[in-house]
C-alpha positions as CSV (number, residue, x, y, z in Angstrom):
1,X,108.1,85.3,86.1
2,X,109.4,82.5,88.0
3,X,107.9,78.7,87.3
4,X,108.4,77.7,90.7
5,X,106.1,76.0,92.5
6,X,105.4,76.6,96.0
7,X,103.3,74.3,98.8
8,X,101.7,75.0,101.4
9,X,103.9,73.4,104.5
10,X,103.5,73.5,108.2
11,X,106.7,73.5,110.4
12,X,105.3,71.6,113.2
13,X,104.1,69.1,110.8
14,X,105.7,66.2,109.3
15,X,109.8,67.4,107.2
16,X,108.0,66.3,104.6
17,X,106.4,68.7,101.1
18,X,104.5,67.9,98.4
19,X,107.1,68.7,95.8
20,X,110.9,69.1,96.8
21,X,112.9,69.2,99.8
22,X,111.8,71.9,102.8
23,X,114.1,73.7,105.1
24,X,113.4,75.8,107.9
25,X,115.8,78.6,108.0
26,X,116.2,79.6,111.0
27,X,119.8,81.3,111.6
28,X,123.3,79.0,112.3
29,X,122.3,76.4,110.2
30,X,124.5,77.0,107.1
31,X,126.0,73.7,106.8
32,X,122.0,72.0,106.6
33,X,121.9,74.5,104.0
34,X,124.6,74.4,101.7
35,X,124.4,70.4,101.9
36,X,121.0,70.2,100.9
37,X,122.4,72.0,98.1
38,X,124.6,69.7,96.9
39,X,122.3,67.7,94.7
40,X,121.4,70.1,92.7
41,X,124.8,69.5,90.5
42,X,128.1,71.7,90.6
43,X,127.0,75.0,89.0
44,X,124.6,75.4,91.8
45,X,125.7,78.0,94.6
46,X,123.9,79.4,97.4
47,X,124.3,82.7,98.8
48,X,124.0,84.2,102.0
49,X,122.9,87.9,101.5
50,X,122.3,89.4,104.6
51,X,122.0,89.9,107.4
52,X,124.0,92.8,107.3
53,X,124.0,93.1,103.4
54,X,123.3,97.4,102.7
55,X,121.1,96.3,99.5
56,X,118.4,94.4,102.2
57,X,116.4,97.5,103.9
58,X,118.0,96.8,107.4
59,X,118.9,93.4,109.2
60,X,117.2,90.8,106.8
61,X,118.8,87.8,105.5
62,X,118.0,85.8,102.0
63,X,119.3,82.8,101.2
64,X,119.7,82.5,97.5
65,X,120.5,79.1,95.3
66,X,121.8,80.3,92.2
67,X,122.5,78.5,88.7
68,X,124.9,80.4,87.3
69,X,123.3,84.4,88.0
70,X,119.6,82.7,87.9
71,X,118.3,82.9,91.0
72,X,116.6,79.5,91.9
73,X,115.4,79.5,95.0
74,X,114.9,82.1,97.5
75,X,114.2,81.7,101.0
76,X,113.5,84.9,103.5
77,X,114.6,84.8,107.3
78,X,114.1,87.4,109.6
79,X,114.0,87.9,113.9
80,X,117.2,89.7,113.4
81,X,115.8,93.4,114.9
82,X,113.1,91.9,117.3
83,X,112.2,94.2,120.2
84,X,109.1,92.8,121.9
85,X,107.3,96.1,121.3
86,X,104.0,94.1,121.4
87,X,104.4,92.3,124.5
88,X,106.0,95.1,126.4
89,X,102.7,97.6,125.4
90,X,100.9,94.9,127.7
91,X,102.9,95.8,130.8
92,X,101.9,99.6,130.4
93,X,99.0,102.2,130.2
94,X,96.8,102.8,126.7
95,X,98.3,106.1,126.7
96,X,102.2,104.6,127.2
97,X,101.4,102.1,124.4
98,X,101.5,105.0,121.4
99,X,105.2,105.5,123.0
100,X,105.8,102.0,122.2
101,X,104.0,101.5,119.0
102,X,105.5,104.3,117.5
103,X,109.2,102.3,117.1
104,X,107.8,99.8,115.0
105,X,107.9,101.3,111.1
106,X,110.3,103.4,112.4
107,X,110.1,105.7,108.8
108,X,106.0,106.1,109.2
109,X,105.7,106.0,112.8
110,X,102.6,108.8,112.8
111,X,100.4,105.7,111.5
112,X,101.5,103.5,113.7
113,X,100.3,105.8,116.3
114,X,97.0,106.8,114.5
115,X,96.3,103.1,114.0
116,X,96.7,101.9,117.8
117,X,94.6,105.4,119.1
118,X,91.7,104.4,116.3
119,X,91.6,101.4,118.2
120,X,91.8,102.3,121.9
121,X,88.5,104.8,120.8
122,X,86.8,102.5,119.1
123,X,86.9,100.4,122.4
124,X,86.4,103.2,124.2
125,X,83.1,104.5,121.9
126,X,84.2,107.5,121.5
127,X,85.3,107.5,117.7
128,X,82.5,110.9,117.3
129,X,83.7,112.9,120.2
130,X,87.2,113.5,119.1
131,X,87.6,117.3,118.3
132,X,87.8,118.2,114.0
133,X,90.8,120.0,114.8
134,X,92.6,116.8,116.2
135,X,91.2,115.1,113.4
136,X,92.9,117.4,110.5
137,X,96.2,117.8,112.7
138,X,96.5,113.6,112.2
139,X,95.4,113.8,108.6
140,X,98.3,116.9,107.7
141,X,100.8,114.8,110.0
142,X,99.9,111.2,108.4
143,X,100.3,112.7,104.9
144,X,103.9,114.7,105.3
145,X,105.3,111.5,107.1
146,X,103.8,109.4,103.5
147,X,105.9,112.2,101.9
148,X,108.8,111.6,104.2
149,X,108.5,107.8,104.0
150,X,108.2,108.0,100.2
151,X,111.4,109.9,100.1
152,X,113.8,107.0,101.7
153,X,112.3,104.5,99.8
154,X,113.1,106.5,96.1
155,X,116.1,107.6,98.1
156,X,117.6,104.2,99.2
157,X,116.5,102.9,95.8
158,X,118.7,105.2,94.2
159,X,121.7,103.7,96.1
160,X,121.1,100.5,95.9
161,X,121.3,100.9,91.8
162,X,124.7,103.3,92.3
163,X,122.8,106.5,91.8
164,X,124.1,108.5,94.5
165,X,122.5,111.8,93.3
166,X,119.0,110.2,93.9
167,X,120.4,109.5,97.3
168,X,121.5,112.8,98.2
169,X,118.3,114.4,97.0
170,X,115.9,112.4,98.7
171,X,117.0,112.3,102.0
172,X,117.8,116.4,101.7
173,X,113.9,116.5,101.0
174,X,113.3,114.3,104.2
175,X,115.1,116.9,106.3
176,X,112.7,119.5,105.7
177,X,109.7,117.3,106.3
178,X,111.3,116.3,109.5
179,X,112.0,120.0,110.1
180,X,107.8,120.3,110.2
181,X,107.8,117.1,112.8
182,X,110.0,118.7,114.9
183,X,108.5,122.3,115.1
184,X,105.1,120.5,116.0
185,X,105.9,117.8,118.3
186,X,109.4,118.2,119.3
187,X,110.6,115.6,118.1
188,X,112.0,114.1,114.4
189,X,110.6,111.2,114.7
190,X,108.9,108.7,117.3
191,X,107.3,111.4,118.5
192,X,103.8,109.6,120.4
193,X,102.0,112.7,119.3
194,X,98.9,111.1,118.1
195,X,97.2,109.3,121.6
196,X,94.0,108.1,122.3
197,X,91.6,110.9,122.2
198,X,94.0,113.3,119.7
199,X,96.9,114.8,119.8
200,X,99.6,115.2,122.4
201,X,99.2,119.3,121.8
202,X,98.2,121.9,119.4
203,X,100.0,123.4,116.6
204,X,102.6,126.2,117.6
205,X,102.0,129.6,116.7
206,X,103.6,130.2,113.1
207,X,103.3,126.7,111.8
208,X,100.8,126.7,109.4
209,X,102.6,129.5,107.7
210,X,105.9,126.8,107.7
211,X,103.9,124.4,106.4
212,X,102.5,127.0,103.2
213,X,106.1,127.2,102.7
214,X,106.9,123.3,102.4
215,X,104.4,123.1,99.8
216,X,105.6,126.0,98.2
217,X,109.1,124.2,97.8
218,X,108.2,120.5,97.5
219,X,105.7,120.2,93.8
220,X,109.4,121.5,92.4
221,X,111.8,119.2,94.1
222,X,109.5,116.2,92.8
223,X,109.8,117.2,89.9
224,X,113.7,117.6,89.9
225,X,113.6,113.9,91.0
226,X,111.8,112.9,88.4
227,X,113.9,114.3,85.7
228,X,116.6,111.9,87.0
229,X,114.6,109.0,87.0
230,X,111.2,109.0,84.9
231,X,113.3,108.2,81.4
232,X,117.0,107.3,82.4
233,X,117.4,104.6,80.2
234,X,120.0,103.0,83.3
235,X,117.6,103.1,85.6
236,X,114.2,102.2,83.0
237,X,116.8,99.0,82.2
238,X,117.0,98.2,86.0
239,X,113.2,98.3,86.5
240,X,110.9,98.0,83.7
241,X,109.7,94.1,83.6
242,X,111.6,93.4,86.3
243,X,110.5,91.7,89.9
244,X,106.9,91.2,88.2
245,X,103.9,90.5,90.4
246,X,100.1,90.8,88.9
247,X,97.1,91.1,90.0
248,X,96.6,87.7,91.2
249,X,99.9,87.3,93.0
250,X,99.3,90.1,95.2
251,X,96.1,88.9,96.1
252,X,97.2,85.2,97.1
253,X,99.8,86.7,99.1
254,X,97.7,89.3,100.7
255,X,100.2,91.8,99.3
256,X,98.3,95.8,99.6
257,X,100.3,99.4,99.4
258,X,102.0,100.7,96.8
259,X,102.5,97.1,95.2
260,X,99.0,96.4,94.6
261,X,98.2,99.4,93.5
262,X,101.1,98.8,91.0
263,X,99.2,95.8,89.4
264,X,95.7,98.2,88.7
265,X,93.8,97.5,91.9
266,X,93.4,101.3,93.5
267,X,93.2,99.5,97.1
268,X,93.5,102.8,99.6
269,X,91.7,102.5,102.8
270,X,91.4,106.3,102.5
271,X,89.1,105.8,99.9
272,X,87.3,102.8,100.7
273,X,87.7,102.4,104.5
274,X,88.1,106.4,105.3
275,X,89.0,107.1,108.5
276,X,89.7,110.6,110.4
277,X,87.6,112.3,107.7
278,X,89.8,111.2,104.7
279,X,86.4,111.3,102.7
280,X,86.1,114.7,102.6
281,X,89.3,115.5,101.1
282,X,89.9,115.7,97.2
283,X,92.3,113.4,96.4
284,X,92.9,110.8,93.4
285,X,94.8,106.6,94.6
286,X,97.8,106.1,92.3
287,X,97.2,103.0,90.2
288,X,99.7,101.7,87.1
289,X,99.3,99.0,85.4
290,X,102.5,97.1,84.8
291,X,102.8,95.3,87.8
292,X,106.6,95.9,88.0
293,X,109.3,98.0,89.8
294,X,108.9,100.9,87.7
295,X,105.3,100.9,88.1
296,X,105.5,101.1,91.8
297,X,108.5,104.0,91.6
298,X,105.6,105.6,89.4
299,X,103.1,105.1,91.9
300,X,105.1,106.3,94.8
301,X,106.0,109.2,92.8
302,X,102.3,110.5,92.0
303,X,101.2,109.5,95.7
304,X,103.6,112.3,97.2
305,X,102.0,114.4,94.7
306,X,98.8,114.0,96.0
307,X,99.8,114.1,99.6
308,X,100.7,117.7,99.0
309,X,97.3,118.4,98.2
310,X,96.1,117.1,100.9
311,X,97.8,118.9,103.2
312,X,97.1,121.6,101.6
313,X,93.0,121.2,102.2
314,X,94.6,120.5,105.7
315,X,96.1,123.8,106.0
316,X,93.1,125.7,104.5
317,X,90.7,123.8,107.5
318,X,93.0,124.7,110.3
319,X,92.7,128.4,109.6
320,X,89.2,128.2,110.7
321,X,88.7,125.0,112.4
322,X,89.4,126.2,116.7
323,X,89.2,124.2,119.4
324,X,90.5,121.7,121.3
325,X,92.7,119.0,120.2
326,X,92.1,116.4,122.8
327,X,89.0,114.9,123.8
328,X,87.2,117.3,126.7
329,X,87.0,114.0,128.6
330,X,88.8,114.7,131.8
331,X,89.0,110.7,132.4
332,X,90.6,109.9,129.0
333,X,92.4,112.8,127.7
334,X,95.8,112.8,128.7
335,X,98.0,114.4,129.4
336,X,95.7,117.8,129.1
337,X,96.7,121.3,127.8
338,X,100.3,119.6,127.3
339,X,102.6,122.6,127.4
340,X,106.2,123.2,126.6
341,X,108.5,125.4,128.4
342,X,110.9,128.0,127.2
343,X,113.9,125.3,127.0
344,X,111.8,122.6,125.1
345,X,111.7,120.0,127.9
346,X,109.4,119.4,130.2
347,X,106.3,121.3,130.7
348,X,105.9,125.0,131.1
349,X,105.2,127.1,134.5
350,X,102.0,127.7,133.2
351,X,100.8,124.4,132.7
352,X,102.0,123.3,136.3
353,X,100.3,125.9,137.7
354,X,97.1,124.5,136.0
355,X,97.5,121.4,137.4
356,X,98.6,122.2,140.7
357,X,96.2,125.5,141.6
358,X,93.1,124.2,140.4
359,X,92.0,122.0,142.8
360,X,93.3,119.4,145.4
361,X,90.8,117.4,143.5
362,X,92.0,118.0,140.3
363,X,95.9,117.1,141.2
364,X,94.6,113.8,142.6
365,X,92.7,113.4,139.5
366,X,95.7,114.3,137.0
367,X,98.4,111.9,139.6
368,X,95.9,108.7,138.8
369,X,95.7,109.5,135.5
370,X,99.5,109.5,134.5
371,X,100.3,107.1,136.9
372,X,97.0,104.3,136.8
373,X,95.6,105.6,133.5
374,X,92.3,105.1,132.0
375,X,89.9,101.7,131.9
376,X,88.5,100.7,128.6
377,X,85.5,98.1,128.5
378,X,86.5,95.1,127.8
379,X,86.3,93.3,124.0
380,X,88.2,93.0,121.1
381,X,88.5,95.5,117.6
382,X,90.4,95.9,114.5
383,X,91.5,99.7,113.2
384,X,93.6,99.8,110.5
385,X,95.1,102.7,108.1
386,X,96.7,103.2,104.7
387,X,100.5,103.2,105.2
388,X,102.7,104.3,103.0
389,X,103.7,100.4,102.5
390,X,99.8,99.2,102.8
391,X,97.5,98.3,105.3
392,X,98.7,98.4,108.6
393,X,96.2,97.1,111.3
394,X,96.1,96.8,114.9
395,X,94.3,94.0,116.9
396,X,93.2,95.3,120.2
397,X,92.2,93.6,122.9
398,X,91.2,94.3,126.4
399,X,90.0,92.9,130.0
400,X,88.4,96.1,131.5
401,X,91.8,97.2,132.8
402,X,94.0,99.9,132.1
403,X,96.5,98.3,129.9
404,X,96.1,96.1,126.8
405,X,95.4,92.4,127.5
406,X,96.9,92.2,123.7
407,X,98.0,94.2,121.2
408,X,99.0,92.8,117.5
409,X,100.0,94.7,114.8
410,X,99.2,93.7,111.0
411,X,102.3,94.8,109.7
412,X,102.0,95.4,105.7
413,X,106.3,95.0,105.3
414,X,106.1,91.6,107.4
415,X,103.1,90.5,104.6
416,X,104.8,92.1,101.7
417,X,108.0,90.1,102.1
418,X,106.4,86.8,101.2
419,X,106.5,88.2,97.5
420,X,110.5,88.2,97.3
421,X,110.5,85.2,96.3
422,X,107.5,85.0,93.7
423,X,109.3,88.2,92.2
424,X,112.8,87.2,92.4
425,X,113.0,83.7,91.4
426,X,113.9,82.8,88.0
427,X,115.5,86.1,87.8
428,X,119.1,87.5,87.5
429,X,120.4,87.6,91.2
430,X,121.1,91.2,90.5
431,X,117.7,91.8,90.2
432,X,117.3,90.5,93.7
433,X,118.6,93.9,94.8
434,X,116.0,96.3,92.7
435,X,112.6,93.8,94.3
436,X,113.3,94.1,97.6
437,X,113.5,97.7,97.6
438,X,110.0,98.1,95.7
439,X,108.8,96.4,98.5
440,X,110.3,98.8,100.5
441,X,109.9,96.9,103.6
442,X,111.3,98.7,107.1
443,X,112.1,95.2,109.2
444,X,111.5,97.4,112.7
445,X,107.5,96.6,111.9
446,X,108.3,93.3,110.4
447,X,110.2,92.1,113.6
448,X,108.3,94.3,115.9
């Protein structure tokens, strides 16, 4: 572990710290950087990796101060893939902010959904009136995109250490989870299919038998990964003591996910904040003990594992679980008995029909809905779900009206990232590389 010291320091304070000099990088601003370099001696060089560096998890920059290949100082900066997803979900309906939302971790965006509709209902009161079946359709969904998420990060990992077979393997194993997304919801990915109230529509006919055959196939392919990682001396030399964060570290730095869990703490809000029923499903939290990247492949490893049985107990409930999967709530349910057509855009005939020949009433009804959407009592909550990279939170707040007064997310890559540093100073620069991606950070919810 690094020896360095760090202090507490406030930009719009005093350029002054405690210990050492303080700069605030902030983008085209090499020159302040590379001369406040200078008195550390010759042999000191500073680095610019990033923004565009493929070893960084998308567009983040480090600034590095080497001795020699010892990294010395490491200093994060990040903005580069800011959309304004936050502010623009203020400017549209409850139900338009899951499209929104949904962009942010762009590789887990069913719990960025989840986490923003647990909210709206919980403003809304209505957290026990949302149908079972919805309820299990977000649980199966939540737990083949941890799979999916899972997948890139092992995947990308492999790259980055020039293992191109791990590469190639993972992201195959992606495409068939994907494959899933797309039969249910249309889409790959951003999909806005869980909304305030449920899902967007219920499960086509023949899923669930697609589904028996994914877990069929996947217990296998895990273990085919494994056998190219779990004892490769290469890759155990890459990653055993290496980017090491205890127990105490990650609780200073408010670090959760997969890293915690990776220094013994078995952290999952599954277990001890459920949510959508996750307390009646059988499953075991990951935890290792050696607080390092090999621990927290290890952990990601046995946590795909155990998504599969979930799903599985998901699978099993939806054969006899009917109903609806959008709350019966004519004023909040939206858009109701969603219906594809025969070209997969658009809704069907039969749906149209529904709107259109039930009732003058009902048309004027569905029109205010889309196009005004629902009110939700004013006040302020906090919902937050188990991500595949840790606790990711949304901060709702509303006036009455029919669009958020403020909607903040608690990002867990955007926490996460304050323990580069912890875990890569005083190491081999190399070993830069191999911590960021066990932090497996996806910058589109660090940015937002």
């Amino acid at each position: 572990m690094s020896s360095t010291k760090y202090t507490e320091y406030d930009a719009y304070a005093a350029d002054e710290a405690a210990e050492g000099r303080v700069f605030d990088v902030s983008g085209q601003d090499w020159d302040k950087v590379v001369a406040g370099a200078e008195d550390g001696g010759d042999e000191r060089l500073v680095v610019n990796m990033g923004p565009q560096h493929p070893s960084t998890h998308g567009v983040l920059r480090l600034v590095l101060t080497l001795d020699g290949e010892t990294v010395d100082d490491c200093r994060l900066n990040i903005g580069y893939l800011h959309t304004g997803i936050e502010k623009n979900m203020e400017f549209r309906t409850w139900t338009q902010g899951a499209t929104f939302c949904t962009r942010m971790d762009y590789l887990a965006p069913l719990y960025n959904e989840t986490a923003y509709a647990l909210g709206v209902e919980r403003l809304l009161g209505v957290e026990d009136r949302i149908p079972e079946r919805a309820q299990i359709i977000r649980v199966m969904m939540m737990e083949l995109n941890r799979i999916s998420s899972h997948l890139v990060a092992i995947a990308t990992f492999g790259l980055e250490l020039g293992a191109t077979t791990v590469m190639l393997n993972g992201f195959l194993e992606r495409e068939y989870t994907l494959d899933l997304f797309e039969e249910i919801t249309g889409l790959r990915m951003n999909m806005a299919y869980v909304r305030p109230g449920g899902v967007a529509q219920d499960l086509p006919s023949g899923t669930l038998s697609k589904v028996r055959a994914y877990l069929d196939r996947m217990p296998g392919r895990i273990q085919a990964m494994r056998k190219l990682m779990d004892e490769n001396p290469v890759y155990l030399a890459r990653t055993k003591d290496v980017a090491y964060l205890d127990l105490q570290g990650c609780m200073a730095l408010g670090i959760t996910g997969p890293v915690l869990r990776s220094a013994g703490l078995p952290w999952d809000l599954r277990k001890t904040q459920p949510y959508c029923g996750y307390e009646t499903y059988d499953f075991e939290v990951a935890v290792q003990e050696s607080a390092d990247v090999y621990g927290r492949y290890l952990v990601r490893m046995k946590e795909m594992e155990e998504s599969l049985k979930i799903v599985e107990q998901c699978v099993e409930r939806l054969k006899t679980v009917t109903g609806p999967v959008m709350i019966e709530d004519k004023k909040i349910g939206w858009p109701a008995q969603l219906a594809i057509g025969a070209d997969g855009m658009g809704n069907s005939p039969r749906h149209i029909a529904h709107i259109m020949g039930t009732s003058m009433e009902a048309l004027i009804h569905h029109f205010k809905l889309v196009t005004e959407g629902f009110r939700v009592p004013a006040g302020q909550v906090y919902a937050a779900v188990e991500s595949p990279r840790g606790e990711l939170g949304v901060h709702l707040v509303s006036d009455g009206g029919t669009r958020p007064y403020r909607a903040h997310f608690r990002d867990p890559s955007f926490t996460n990232l304050q323990a580069t540093p912890a875990m890569a100073e005083g190491g081999m620069v190399a070993d830069v590389i191999a911590a960021v991606a066990s932090l497996d950070p996806v910058m589109g919810g660090v940015d937002r």
